[in-house]
DSSP file (Angstrom, degrees, kcal/mol; ACC not computed):
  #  RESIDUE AA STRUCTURE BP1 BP2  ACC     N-H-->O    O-->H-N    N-H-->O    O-->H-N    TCO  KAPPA ALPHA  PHI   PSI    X-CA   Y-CA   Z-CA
    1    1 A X    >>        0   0    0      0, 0.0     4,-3.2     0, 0.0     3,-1.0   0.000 360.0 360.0 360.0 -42.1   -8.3 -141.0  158.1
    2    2 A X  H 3>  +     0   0    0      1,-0.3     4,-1.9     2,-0.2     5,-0.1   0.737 360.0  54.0 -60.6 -17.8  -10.4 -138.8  155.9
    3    3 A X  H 3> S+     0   0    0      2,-0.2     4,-2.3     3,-0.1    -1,-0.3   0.892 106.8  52.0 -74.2 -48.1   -6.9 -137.7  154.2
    4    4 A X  H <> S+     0   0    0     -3,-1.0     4,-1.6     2,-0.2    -2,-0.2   0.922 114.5  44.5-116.6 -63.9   -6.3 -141.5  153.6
    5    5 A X  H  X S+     0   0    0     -4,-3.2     4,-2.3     1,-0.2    -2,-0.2   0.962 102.1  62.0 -54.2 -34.7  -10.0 -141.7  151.9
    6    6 A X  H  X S+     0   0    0     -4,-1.9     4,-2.7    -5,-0.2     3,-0.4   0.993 107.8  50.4 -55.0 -64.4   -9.6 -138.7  149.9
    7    7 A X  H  < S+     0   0    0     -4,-2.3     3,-0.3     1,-0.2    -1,-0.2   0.755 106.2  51.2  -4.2 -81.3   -6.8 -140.8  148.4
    8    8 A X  H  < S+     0   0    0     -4,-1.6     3,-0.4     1,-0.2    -1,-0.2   0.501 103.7  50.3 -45.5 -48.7   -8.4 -143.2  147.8
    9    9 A X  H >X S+     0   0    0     -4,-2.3     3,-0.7    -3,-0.4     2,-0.7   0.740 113.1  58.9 -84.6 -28.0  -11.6 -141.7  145.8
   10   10 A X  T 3< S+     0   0    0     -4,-2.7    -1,-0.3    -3,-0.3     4,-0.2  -0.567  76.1  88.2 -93.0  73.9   -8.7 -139.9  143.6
   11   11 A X  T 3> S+     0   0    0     -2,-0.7     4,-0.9    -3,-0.4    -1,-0.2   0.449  85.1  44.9-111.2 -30.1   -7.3 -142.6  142.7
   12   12 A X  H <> S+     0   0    0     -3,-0.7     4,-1.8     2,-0.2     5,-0.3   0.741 108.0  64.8-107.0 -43.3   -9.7 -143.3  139.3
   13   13 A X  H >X S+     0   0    0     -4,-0.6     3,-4.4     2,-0.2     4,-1.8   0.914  96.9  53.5 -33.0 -81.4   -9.0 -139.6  138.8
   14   14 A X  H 3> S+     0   0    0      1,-0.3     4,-2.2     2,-0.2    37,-0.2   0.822 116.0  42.1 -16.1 -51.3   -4.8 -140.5  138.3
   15   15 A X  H 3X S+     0   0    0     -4,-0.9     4,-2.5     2,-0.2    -1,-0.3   0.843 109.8  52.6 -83.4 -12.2   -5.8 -142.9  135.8
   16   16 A X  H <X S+     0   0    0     -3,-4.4     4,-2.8    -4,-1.8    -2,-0.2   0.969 110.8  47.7 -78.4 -58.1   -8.3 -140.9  134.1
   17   17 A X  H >< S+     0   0    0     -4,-1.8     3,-0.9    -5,-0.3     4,-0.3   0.907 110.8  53.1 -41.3 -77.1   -5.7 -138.0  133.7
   18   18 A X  H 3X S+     0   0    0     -4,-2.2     4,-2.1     1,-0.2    -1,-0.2   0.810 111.0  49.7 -34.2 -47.4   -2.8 -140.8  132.3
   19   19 A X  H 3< S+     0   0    0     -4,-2.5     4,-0.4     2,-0.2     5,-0.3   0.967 113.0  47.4 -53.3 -47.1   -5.6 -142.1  129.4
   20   20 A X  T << S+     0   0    0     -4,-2.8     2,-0.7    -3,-0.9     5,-0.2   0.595 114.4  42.7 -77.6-114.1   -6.2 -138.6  128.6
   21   21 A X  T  > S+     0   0    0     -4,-0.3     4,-2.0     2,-0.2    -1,-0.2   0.294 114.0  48.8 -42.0 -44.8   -2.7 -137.7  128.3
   22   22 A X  T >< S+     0   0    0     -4,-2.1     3,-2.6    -2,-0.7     4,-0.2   0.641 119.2  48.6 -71.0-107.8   -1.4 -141.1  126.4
   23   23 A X  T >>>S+     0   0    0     -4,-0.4     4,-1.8     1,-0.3     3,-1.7   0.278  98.9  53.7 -45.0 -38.5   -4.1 -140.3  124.4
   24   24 A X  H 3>5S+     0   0    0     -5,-0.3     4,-0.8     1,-0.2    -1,-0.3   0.865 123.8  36.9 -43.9 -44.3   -3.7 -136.8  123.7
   25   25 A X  H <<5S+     0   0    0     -3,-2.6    -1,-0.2    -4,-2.0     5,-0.2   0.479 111.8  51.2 -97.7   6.6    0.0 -138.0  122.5
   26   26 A X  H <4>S+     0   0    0     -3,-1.7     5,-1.8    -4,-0.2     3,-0.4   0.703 122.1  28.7-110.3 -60.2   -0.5 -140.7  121.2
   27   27 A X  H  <5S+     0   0    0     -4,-1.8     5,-0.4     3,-0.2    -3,-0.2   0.712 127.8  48.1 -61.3 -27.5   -3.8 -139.4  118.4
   28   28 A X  T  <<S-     0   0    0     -5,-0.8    -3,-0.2    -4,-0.8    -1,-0.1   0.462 130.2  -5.3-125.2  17.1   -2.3 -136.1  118.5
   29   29 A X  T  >5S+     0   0    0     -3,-0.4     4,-3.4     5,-0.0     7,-0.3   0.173 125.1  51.1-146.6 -40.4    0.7 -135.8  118.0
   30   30 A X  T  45S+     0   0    0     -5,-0.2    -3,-0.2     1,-0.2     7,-0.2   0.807 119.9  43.1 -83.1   0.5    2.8 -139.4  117.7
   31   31 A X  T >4<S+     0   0    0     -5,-1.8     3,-0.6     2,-0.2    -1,-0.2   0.978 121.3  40.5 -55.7 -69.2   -0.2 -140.7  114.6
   32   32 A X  T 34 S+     0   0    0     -5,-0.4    -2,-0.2     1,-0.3    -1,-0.1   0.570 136.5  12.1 -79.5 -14.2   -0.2 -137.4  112.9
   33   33 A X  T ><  -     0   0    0     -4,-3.4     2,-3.9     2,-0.0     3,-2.4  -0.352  63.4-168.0-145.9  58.1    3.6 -136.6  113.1
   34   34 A X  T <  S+     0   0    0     -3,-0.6     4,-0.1     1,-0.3    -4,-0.1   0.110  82.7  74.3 -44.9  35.7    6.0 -139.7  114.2
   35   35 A X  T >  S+     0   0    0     -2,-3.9     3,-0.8     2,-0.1    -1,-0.3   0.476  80.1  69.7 -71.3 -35.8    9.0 -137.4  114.6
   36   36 A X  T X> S+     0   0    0     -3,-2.4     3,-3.6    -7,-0.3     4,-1.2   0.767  82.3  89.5 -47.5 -29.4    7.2 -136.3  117.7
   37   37 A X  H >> S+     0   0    0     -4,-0.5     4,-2.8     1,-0.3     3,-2.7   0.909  82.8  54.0 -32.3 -68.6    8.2 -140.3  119.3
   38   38 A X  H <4 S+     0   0    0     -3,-0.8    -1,-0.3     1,-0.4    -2,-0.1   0.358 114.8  35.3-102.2  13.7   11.0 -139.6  120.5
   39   39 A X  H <> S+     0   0    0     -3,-3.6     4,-0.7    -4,-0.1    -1,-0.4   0.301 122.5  47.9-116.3  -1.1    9.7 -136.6  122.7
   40   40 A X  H <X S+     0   0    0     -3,-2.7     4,-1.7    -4,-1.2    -2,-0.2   0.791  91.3  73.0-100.8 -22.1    6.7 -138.2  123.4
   41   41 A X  H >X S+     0   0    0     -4,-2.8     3,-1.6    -5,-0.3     4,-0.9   0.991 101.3  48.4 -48.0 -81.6    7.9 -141.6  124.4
   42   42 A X  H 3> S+     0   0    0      1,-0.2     4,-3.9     2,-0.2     5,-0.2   0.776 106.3  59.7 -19.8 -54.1    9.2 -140.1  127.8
   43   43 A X  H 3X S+     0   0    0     -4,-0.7     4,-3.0     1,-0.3    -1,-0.2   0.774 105.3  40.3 -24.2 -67.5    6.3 -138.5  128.4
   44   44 A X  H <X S+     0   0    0     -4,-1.7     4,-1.1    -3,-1.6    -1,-0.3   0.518 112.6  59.5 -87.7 -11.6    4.0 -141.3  128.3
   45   45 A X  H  X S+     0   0    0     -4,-0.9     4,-1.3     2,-0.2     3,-0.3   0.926 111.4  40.4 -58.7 -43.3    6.7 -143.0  130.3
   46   46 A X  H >X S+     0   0    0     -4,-3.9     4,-2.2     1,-0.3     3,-0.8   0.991 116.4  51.0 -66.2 -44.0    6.4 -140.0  133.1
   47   47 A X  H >X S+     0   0    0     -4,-3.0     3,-0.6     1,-0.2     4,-0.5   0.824 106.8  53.8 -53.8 -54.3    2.6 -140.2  132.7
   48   48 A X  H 3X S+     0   0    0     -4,-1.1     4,-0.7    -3,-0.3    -1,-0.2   0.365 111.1  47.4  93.5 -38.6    2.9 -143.8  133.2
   49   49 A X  H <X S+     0   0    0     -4,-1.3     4,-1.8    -3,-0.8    -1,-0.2   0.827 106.9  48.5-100.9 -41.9    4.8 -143.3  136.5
   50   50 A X  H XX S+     0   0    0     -4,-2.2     3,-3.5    -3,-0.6     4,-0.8   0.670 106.2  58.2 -89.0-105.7    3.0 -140.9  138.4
   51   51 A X  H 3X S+     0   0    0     -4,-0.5     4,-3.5     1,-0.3    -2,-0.2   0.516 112.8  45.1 -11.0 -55.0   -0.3 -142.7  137.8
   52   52 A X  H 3X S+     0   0    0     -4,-0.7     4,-6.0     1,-0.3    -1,-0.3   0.874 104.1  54.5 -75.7 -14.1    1.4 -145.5  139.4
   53   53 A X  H <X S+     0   0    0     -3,-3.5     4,-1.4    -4,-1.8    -1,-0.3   0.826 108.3  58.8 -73.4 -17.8    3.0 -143.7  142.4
   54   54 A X  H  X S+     0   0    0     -4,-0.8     4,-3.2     2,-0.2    -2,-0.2   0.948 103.9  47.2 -68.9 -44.0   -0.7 -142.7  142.9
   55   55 A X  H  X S+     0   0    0     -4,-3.5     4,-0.8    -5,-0.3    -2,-0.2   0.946 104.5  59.1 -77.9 -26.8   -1.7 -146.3  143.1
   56   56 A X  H  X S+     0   0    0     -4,-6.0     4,-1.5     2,-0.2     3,-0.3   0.828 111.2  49.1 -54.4 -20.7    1.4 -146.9  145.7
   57   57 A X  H  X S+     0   0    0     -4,-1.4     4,-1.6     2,-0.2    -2,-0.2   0.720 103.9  55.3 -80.5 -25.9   -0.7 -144.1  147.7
   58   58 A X  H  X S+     0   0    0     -4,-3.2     4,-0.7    -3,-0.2    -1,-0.2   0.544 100.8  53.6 -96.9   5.9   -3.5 -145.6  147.4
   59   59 A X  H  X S+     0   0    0     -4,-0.8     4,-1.5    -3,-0.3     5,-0.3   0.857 112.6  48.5 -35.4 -77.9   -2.2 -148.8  148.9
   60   60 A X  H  < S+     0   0    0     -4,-1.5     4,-0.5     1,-0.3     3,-0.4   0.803 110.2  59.4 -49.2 -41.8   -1.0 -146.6  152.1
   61   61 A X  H >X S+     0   0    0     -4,-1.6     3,-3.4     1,-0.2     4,-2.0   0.971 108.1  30.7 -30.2 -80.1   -4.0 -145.4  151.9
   62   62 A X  H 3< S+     0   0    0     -4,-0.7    12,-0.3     1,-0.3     4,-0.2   0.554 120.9  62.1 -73.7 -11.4   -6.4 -148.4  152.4
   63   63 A X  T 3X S+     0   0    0     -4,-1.5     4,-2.5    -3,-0.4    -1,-0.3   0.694 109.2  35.6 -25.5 -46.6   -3.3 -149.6  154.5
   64   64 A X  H <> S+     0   0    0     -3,-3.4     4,-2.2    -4,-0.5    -2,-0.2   0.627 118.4  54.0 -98.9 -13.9   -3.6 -146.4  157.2
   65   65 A X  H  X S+     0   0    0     -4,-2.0     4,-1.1    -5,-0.2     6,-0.7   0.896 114.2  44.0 -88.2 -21.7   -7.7 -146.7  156.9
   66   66 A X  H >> S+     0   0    0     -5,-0.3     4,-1.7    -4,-0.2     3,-1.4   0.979 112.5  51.0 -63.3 -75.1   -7.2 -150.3  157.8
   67   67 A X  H 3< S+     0   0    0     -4,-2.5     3,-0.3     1,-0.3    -2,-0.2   0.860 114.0  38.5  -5.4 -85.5   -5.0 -149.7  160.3
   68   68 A X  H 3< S+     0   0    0     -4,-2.2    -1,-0.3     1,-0.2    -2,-0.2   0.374 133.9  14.2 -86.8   2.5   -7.0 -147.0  162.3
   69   69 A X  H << S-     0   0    0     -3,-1.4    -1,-0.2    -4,-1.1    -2,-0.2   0.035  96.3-118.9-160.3  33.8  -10.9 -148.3  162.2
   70   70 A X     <  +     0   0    0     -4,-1.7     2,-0.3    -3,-0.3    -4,-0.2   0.648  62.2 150.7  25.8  41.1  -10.3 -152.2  160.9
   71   71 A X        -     0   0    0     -6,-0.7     2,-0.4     9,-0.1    -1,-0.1  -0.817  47.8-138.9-111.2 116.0  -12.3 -151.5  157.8
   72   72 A X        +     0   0    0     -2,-0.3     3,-0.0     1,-0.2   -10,-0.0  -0.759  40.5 150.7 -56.4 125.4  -11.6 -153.5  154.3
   73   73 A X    >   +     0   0    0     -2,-0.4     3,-1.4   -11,-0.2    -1,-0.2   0.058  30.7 129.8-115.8  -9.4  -11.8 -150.5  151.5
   74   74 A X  T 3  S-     0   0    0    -12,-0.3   -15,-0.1     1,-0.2    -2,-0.0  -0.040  94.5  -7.1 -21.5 135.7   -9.3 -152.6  149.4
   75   75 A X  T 3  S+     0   0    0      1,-0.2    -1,-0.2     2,-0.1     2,-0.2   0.562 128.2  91.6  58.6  -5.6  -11.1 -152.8  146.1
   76   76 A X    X   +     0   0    0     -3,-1.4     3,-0.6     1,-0.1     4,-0.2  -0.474  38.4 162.8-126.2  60.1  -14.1 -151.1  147.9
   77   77 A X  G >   +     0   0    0      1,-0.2     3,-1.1    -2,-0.2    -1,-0.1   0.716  64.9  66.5 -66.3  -6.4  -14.0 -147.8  147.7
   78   78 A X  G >  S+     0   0    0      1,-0.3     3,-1.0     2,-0.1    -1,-0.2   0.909  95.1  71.2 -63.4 -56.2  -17.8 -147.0  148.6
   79   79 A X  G X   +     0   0    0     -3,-0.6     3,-0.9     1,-0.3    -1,-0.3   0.262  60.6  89.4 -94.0  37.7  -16.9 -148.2  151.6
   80   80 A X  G <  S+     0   0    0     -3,-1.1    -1,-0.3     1,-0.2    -2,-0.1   0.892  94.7  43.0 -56.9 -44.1  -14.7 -145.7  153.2
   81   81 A X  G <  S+     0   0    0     -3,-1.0     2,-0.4   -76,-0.1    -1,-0.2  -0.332  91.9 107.0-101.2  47.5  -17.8 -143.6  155.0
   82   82 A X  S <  S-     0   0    0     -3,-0.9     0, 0.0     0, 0.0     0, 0.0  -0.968  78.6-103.4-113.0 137.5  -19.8 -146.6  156.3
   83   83 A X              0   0    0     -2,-0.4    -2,-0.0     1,-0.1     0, 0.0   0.105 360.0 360.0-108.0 136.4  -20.1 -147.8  159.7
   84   84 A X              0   0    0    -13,-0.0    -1,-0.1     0, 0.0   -15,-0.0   0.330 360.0 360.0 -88.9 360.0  -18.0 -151.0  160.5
């Protein structure tokens, strides 16, 4: 279960990393140079993708923590280490 919470608390990490990265390619490369589009496009698809397989893990997550100690952390991530 602590593996399942660890998830869970990187979860706002995943997205932080995808804003930075659509931005970073979006201000810095596809603004200043639109030829760049059409490597960069993908890119922000893949970025785009991963961020969301993160949030399918963090579903299994708050699934397996559910699961094993019948604790709601849907939406709640504070409360992963509190006494039910």
């Amino acid at each position: 279960m602590d593996l399942a919470g660890k998830v869970i608390l990187m979860d706002s990490e995943a997205d932080n990393l995808r804003n930075l990265i659509q931005s970073e390619l979006i201000n810095n490369y596809m603004v200043k140079d639109p030829n760049t589009a059409t490597r960069a496009v993908p890119l922000l698809l893949i970025a785009c993708h991963l961020e969301r397989i993160c949030d399918h893990a963090t579903n299994i997550a708050e699934d397996v923590i559910y699961m094993c100690s019948a604790k709601v952390v849907k939406h709640h991530p504070e409360r992963i280490n509190k006494k039910v």
